[in-house]
N, CA, C and O atoms as a GROMACS GRO file, in nm:
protein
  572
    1UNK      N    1   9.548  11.584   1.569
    1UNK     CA    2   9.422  11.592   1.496
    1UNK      C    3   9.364  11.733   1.509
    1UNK      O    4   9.358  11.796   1.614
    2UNK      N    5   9.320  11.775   1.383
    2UNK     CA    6   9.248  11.904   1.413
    2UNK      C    7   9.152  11.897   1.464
    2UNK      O    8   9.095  11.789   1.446
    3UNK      N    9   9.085  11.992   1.548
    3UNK     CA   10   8.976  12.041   1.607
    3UNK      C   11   8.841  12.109   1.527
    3UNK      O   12   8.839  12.100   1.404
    4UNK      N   13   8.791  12.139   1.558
    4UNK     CA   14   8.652  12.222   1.511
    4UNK      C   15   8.647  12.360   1.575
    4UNK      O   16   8.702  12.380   1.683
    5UNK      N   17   8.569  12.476   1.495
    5UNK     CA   18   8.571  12.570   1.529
    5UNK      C   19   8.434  12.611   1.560
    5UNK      O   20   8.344  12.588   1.479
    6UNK      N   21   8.394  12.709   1.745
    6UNK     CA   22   8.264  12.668   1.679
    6UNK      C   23   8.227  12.825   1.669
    6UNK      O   24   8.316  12.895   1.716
    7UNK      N   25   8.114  12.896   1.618
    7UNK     CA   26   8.092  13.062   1.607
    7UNK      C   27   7.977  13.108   1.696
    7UNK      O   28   7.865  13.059   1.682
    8UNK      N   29   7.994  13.170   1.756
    8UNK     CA   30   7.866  13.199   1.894
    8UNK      C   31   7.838  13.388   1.875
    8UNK      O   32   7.908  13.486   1.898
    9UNK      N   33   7.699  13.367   1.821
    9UNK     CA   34   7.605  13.525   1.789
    9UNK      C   35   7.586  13.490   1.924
    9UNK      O   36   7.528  13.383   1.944
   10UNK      N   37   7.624  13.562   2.029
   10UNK     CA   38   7.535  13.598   2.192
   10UNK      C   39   7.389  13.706   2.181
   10UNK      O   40   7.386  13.812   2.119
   11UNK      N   41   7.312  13.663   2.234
   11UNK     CA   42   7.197  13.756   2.252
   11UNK      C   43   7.140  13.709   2.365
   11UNK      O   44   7.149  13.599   2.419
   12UNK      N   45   7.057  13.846   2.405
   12UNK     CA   46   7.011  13.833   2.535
   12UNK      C   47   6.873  13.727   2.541
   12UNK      O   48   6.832  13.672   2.643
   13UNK      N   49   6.818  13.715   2.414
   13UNK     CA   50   6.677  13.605   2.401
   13UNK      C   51   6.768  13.483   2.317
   13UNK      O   52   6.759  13.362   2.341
   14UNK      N   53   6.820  13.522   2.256
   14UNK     CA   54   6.878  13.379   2.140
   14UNK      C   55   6.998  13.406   2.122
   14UNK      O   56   7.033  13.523   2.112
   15UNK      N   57   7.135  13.250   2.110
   15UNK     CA   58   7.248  13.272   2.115
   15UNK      C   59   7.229  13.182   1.990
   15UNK      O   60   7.174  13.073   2.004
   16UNK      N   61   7.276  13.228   1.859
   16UNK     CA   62   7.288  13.131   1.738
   16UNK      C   63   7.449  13.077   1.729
   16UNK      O   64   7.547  13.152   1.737
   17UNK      N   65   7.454  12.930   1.711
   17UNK     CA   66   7.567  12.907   1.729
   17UNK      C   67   7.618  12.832   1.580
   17UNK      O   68   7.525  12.808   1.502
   18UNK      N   69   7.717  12.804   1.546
   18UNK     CA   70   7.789  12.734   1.390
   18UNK      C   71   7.938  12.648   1.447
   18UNK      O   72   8.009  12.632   1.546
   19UNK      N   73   7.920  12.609   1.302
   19UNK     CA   74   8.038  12.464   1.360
   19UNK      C   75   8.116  12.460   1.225
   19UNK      O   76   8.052  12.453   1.120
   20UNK      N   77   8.247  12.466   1.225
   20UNK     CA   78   8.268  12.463   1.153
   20UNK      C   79   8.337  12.290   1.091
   20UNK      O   80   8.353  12.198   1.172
   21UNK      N   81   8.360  12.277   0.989
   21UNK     CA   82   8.378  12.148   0.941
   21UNK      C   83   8.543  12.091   0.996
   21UNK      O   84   8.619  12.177   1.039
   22UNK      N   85   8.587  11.952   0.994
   22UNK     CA   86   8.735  11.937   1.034
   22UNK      C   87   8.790  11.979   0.989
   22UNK      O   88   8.867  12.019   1.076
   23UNK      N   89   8.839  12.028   0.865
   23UNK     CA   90   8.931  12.104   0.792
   23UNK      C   91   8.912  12.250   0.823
   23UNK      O   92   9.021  12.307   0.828
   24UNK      N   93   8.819  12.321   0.843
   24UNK     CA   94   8.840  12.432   0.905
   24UNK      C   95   8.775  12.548   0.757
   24UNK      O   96   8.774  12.670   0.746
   25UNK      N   97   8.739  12.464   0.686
   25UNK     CA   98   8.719  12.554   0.589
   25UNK      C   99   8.568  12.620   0.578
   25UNK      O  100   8.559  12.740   0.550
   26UNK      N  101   8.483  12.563   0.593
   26UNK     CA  102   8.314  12.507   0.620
   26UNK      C  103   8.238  12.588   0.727
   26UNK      O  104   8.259  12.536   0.836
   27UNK      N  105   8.168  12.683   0.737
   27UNK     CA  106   8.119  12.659   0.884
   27UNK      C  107   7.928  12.673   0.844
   27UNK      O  108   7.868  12.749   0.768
   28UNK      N  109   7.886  12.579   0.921
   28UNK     CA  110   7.756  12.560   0.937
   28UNK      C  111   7.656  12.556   1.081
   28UNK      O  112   7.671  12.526   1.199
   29UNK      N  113   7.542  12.610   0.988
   29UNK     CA  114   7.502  12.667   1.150
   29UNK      C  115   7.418  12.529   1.231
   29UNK      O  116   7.371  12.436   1.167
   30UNK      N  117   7.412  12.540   1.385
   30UNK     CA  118   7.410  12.415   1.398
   30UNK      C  119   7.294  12.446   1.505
   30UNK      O  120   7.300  12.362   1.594
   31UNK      N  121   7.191  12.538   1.526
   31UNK     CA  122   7.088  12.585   1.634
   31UNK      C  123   7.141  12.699   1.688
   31UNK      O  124   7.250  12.742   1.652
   32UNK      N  125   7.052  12.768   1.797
   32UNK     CA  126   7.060  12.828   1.876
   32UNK      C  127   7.021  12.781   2.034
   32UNK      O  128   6.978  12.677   2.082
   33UNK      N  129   7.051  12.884   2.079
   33UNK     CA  130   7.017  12.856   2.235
   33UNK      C  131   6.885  12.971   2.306
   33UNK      O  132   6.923  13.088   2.299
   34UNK      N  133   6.777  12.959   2.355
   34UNK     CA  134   6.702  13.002   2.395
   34UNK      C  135   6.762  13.027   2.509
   34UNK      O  136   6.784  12.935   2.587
   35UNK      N  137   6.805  13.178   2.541
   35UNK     CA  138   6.917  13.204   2.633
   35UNK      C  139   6.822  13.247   2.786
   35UNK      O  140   6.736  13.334   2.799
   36UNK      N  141   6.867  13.164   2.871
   36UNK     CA  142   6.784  13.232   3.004
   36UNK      C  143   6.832  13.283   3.095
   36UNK      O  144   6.768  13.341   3.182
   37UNK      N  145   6.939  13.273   3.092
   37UNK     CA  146   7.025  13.368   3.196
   37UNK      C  147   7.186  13.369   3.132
   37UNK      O  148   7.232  13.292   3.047
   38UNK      N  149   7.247  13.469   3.193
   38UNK     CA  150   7.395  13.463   3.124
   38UNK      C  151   7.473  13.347   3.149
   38UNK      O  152   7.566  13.337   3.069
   39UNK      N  153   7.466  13.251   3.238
   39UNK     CA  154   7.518  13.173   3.288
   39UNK      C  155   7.469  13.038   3.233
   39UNK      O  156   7.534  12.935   3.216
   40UNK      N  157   7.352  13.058   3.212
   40UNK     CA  158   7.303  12.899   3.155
   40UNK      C  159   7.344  12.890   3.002
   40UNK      O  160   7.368  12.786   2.940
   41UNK      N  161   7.347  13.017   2.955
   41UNK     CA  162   7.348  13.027   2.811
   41UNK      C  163   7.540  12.986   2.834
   41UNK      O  164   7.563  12.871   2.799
   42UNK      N  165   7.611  13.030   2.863
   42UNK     CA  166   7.736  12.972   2.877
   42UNK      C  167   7.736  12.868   2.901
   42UNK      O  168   7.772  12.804   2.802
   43UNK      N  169   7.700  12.767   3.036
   43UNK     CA  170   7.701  12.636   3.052
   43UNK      C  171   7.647  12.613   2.917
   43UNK      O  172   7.748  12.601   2.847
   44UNK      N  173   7.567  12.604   2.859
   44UNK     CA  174   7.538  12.536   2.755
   44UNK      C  175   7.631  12.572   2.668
   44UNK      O  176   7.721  12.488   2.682
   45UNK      N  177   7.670  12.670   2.562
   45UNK     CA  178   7.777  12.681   2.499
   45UNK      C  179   7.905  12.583   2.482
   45UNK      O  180   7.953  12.526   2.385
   46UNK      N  181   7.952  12.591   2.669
   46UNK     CA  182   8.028  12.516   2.736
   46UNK      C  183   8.060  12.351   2.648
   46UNK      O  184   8.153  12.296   2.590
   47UNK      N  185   7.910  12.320   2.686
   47UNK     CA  186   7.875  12.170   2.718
   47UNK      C  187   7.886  12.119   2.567
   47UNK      O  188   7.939  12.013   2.535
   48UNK      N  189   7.808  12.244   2.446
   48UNK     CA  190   7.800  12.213   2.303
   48UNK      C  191   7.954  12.225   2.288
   48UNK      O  192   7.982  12.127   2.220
   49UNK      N  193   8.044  12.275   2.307
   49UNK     CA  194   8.189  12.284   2.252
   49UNK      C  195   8.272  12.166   2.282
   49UNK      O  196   8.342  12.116   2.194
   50UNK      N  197   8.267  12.113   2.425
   50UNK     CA  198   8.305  11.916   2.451
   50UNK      C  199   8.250  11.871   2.385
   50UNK      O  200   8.328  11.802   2.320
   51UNK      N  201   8.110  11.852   2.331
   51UNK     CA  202   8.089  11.730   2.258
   51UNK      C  203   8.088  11.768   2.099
   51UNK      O  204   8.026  11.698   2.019
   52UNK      N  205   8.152  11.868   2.065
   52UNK     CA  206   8.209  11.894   1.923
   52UNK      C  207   8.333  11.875   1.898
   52UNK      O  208   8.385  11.861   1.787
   53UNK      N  209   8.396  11.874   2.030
   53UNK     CA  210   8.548  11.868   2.009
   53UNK      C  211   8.600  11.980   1.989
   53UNK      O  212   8.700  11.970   1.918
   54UNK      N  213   8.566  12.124   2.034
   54UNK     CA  214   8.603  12.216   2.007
   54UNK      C  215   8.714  12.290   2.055
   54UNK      O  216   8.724  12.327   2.172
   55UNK      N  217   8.826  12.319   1.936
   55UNK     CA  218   8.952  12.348   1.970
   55UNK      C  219   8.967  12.510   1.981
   55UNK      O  220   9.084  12.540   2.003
   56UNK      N  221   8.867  12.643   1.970
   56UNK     CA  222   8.859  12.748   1.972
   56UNK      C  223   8.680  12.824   1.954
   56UNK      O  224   8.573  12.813   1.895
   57UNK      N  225   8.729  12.874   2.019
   57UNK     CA  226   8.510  12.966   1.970
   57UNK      C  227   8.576  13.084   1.951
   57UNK      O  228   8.672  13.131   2.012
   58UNK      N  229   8.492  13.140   1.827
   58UNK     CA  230   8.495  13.273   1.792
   58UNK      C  231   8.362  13.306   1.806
   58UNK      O  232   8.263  13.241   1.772
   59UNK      N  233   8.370  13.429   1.866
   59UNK     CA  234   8.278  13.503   1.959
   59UNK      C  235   8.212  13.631   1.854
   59UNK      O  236   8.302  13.708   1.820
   60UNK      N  237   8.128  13.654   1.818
   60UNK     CA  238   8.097  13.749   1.771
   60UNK      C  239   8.113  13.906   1.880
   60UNK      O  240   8.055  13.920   1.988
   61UNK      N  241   8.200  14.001   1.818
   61UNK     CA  242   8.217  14.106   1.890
   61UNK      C  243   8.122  14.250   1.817
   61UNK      O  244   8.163  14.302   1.714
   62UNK      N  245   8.025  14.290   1.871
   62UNK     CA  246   7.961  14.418   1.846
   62UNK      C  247   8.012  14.532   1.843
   62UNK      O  248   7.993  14.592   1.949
   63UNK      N  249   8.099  14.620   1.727
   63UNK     CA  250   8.158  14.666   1.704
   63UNK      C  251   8.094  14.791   1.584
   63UNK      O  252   8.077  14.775   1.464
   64UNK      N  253   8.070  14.915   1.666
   64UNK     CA  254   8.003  14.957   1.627
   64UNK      C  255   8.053  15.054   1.467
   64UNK      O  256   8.171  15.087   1.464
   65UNK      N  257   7.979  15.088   1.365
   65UNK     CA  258   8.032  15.116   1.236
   65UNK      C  259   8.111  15.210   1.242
   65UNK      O  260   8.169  15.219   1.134
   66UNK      N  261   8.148  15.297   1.323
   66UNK     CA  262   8.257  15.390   1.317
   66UNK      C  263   8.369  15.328   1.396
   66UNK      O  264   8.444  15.421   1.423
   67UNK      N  265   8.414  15.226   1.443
   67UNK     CA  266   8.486  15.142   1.538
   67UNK      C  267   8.516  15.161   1.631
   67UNK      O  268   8.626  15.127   1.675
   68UNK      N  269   8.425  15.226   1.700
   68UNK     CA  270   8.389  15.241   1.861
   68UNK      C  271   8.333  15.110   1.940
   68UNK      O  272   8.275  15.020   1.879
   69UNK      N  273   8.359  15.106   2.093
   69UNK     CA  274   8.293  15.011   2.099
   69UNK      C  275   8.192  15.074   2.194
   69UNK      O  276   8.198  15.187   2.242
   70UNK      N  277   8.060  14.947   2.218
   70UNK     CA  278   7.930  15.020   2.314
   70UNK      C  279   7.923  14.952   2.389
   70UNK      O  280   7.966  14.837   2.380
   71UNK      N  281   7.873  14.993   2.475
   71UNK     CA  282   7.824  14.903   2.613
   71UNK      C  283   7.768  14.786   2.622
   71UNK      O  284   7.753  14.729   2.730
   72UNK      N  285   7.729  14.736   2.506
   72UNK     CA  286   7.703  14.577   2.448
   72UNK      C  287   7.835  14.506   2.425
   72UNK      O  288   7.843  14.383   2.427
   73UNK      N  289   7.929  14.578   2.404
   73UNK     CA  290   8.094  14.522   2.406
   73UNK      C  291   8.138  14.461   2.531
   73UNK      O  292   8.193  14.351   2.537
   74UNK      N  293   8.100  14.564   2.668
   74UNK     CA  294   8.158  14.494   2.752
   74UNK      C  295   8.071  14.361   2.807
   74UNK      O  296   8.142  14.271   2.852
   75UNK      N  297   7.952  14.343   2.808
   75UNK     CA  298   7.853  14.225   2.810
   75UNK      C  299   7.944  14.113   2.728
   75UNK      O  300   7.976  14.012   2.790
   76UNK      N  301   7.977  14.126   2.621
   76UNK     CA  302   8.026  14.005   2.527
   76UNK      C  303   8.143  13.988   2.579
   76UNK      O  304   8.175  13.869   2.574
   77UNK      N  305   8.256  14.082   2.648
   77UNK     CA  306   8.380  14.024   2.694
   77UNK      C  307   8.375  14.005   2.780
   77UNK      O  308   8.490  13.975   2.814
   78UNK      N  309   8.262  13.992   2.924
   78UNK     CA  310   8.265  13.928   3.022
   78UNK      C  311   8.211  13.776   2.984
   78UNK      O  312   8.251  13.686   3.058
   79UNK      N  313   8.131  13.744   2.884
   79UNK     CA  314   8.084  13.656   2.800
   79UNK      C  315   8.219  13.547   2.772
   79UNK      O  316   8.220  13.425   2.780
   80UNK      N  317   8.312  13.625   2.741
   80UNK     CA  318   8.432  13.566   2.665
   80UNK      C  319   8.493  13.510   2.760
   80UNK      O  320   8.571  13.420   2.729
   81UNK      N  321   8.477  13.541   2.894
   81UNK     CA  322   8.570  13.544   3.005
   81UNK      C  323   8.494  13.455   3.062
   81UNK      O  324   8.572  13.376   3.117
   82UNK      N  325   8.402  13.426   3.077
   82UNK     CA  326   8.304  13.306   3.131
   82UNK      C  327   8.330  13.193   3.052
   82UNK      O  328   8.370  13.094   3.112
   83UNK      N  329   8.314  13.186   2.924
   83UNK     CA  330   8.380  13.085   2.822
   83UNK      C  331   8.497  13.030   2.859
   83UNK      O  332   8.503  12.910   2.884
   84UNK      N  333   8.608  13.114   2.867
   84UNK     CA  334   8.765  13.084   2.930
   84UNK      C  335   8.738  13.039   3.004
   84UNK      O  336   8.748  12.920   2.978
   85UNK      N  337   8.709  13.048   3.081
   85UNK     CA  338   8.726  13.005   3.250
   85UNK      C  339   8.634  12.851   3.238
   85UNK      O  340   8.689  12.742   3.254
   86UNK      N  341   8.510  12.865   3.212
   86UNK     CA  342   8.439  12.735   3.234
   86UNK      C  343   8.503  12.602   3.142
   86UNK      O  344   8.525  12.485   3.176
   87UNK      N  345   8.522  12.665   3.026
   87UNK     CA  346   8.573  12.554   2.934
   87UNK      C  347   8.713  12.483   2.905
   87UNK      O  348   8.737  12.365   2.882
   88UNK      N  349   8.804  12.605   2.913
   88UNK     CA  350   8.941  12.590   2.859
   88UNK      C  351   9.015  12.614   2.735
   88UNK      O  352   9.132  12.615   2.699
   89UNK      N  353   8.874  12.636   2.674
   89UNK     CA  354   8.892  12.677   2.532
   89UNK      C  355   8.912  12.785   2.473
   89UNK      O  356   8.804  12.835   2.440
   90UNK      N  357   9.026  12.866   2.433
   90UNK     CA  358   9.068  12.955   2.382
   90UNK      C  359   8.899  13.048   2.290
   90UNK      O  360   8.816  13.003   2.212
   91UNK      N  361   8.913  13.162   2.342
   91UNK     CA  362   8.762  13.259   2.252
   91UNK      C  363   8.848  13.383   2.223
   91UNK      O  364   8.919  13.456   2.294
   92UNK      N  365   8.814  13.378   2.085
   92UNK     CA  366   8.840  13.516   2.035
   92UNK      C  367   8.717  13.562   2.009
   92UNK      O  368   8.612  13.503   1.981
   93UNK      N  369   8.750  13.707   2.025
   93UNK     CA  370   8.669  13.789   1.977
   93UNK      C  371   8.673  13.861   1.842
   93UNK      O  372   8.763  13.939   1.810
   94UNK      N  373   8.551  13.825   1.756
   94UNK     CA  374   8.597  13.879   1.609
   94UNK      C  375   8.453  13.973   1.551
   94UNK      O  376   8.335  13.937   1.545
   95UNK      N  377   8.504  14.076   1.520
   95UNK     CA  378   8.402  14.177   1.467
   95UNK      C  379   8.289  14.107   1.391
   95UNK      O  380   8.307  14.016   1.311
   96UNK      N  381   8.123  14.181   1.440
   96UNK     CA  382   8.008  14.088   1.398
   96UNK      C  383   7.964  14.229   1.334
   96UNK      O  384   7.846  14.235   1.367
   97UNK      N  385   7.995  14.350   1.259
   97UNK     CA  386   7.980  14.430   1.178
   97UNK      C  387   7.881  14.410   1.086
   97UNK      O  388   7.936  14.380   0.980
   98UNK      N  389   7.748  14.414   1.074
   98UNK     CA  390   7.657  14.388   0.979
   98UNK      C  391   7.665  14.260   0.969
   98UNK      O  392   7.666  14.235   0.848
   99UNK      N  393   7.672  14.145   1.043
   99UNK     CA  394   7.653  13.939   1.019
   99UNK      C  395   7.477  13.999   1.024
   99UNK      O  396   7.403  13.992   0.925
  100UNK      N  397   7.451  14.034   1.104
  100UNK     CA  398   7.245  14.019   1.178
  100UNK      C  399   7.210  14.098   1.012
  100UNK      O  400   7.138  14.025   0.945
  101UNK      N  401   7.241  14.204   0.955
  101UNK     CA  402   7.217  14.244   0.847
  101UNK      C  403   7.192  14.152   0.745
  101UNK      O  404   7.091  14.103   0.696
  102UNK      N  405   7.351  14.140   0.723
  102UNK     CA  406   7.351  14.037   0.616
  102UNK      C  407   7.225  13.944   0.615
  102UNK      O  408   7.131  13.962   0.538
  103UNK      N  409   7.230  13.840   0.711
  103UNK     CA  410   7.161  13.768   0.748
  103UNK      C  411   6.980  13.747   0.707
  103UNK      O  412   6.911  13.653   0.668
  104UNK      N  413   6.957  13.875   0.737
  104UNK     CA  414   6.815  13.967   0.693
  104UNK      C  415   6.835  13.926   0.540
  104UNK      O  416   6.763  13.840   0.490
  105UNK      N  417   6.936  13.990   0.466
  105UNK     CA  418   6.887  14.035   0.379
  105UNK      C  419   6.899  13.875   0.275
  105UNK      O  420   6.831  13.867   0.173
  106UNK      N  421   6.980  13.773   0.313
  106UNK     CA  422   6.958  13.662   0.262
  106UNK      C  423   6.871  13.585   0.298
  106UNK      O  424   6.888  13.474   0.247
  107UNK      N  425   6.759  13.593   0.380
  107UNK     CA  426   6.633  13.570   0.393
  107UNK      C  427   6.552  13.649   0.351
  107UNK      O  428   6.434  13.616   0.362
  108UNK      N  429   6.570  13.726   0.314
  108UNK     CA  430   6.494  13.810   0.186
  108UNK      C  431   6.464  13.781   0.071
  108UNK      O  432   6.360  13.802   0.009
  109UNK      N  433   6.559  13.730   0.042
  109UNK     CA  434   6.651  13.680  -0.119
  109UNK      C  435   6.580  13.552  -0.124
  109UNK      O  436   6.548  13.511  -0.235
  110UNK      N  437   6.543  13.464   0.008
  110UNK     CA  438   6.488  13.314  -0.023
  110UNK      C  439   6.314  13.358   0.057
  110UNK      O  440   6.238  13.280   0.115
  111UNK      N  441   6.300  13.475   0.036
  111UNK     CA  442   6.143  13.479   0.093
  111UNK      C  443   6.114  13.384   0.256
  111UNK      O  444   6.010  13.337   0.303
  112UNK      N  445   6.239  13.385   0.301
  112UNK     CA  446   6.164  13.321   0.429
  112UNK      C  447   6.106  13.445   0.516
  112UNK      O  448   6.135  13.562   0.492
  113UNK      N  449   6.019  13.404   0.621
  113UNK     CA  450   5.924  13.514   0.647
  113UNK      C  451   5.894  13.477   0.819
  113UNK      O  452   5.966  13.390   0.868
  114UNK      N  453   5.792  13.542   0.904
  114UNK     CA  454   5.775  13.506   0.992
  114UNK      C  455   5.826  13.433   1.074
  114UNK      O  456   5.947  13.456   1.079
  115UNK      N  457   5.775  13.308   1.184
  115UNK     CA  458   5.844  13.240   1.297
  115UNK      C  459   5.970  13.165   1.258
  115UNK      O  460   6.062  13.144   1.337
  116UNK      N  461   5.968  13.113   1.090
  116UNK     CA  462   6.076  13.044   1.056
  116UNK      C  463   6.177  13.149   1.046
  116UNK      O  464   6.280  13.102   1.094
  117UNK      N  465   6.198  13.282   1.002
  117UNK     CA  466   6.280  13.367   0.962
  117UNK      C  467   6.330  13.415   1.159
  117UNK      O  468   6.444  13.458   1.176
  118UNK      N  469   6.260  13.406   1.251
  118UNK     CA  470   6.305  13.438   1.419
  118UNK      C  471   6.377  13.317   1.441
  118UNK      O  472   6.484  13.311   1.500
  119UNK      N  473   6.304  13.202   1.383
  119UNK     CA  474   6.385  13.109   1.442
  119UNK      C  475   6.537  13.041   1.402
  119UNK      O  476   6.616  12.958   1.447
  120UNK      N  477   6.520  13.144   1.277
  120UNK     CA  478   6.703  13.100   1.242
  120UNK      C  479   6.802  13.229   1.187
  120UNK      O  480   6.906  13.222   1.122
  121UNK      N  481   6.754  13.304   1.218
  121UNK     CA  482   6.799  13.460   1.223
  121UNK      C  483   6.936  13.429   1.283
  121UNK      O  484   7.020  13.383   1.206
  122UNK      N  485   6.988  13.460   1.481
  122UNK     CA  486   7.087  13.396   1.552
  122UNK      C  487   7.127  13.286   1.454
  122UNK      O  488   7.156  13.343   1.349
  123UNK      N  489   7.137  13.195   1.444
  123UNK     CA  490   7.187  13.098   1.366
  123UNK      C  491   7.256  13.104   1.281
  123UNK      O  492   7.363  13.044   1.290
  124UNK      N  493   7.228  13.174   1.167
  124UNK     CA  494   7.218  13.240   1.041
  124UNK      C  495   7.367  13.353   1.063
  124UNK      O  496   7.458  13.354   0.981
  125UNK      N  497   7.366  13.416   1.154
  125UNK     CA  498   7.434  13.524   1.249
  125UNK      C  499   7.537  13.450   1.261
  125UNK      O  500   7.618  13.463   1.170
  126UNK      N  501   7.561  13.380   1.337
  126UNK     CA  502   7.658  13.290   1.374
  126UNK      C  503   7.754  13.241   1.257
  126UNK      O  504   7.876  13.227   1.251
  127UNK      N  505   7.670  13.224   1.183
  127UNK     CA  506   7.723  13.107   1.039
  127UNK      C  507   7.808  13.194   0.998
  127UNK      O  508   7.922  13.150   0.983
  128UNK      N  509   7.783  13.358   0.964
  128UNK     CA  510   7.848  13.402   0.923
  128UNK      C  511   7.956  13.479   0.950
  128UNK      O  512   8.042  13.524   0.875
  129UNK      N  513   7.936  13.491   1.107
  129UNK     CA  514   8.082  13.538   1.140
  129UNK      C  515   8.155  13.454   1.147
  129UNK      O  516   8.270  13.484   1.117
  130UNK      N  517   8.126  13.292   1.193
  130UNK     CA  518   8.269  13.205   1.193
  130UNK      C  519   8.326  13.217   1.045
  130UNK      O  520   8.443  13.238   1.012
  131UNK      N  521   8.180  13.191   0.938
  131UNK     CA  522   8.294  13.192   0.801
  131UNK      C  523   8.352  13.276   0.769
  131UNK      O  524   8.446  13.248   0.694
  132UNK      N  525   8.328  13.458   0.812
  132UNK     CA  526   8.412  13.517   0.763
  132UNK      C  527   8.550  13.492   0.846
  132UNK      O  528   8.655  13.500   0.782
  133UNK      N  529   8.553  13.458   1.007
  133UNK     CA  530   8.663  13.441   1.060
  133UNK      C  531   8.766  13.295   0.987
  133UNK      O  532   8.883  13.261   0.996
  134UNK      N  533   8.689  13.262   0.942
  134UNK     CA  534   8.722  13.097   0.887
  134UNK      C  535   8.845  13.185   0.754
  134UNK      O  536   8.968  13.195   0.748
  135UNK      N  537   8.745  13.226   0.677
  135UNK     CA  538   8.817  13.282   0.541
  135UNK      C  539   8.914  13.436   0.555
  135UNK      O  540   8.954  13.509   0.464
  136UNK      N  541   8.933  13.450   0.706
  136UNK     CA  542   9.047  13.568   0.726
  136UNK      C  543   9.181  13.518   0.733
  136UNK      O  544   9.200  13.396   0.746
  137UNK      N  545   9.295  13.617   0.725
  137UNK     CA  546   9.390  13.538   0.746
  137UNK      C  547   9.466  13.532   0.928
  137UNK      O  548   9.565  13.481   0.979
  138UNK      N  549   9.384  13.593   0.959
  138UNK     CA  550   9.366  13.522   1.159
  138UNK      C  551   9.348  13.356   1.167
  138UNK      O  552   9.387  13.259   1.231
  139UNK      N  553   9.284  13.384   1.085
  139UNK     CA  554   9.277  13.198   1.120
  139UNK      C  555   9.334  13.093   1.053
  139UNK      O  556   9.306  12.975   1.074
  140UNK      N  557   9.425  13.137   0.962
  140UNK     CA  558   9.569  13.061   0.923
  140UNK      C  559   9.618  12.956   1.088
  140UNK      O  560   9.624  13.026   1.189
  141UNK      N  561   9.641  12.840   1.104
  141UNK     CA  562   9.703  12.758   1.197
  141UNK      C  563   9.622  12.821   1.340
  141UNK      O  564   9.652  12.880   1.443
  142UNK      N  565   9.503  12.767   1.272
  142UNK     CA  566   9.437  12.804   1.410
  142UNK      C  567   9.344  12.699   1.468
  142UNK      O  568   9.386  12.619   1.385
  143UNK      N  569   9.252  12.625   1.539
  143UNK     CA  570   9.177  12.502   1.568
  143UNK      C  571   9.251  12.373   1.569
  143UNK      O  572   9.192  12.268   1.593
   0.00000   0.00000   0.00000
């Protein structure tokens, strides 16, 4: 049986997370996490990926526009490595290159504004790096 995929925007205040559908084609965003320490925000991650059934997380990787990486890179792959270890579940890391942009600017487009536009920003983030990882061809026989 296939698995689910799930997409994790990490941030140091909010971790927006997405799920993608059984077929693997779909991904929707499914909350965030009001992150309070690096460790809780993982346990939780953790805990949301068992009860999704989750057969892989793709990790949003901060990858900066000239394809360097920054010191926010190595934060997310010790991130990745906490994931491995606690869960069992295979995490890739996949370029988050303008997702928080994007994101902006399609809440633009629907006039959302203020506390509703903070509160699903991460989320929003998330959604869209799993789908672009969803619609790459990396993720051919993958979840």
């Amino acid at each position: 049986m296939k698995k689910r995929t799930l997409g994790v925007d990490f941030g140091d205040a909010r971790t927006g997370l997405a799920l993608s559908d059984i077929s693997g084609f779909l991904a929707s965003g499914i909350g965030t996490i009001k992150s309070k320490s690096f460790k809780e925000t993982g346990d939780s991650v953790c805990e949301i990926a068992k009860k999704h059934d989750v057969g892989l997380i793709v990790l949003g990787h901060p990858i900066n526009m000239n394809g360097t990486l920054g010191p926010r890179s190595d934060k997310i792959k010790a991130f990745r490595e906490y994931l491995i270890e606690h869960s069992g579940i295979e995490v890739v890391l996949y370029d988050e290159r303008l997702s928080t942009a994007n994101a902006h600017v399609m809440l633009n487009m629907t006039g959302t504004r203020g506390e509703k536009r903070k509160s699903i920003i991460d989320e929003m983030s998330a959604c869209l790096i799993l789908q672009s990882y969803l619609d790459s061809p990396s993720s051919i026989y993958k979840s």
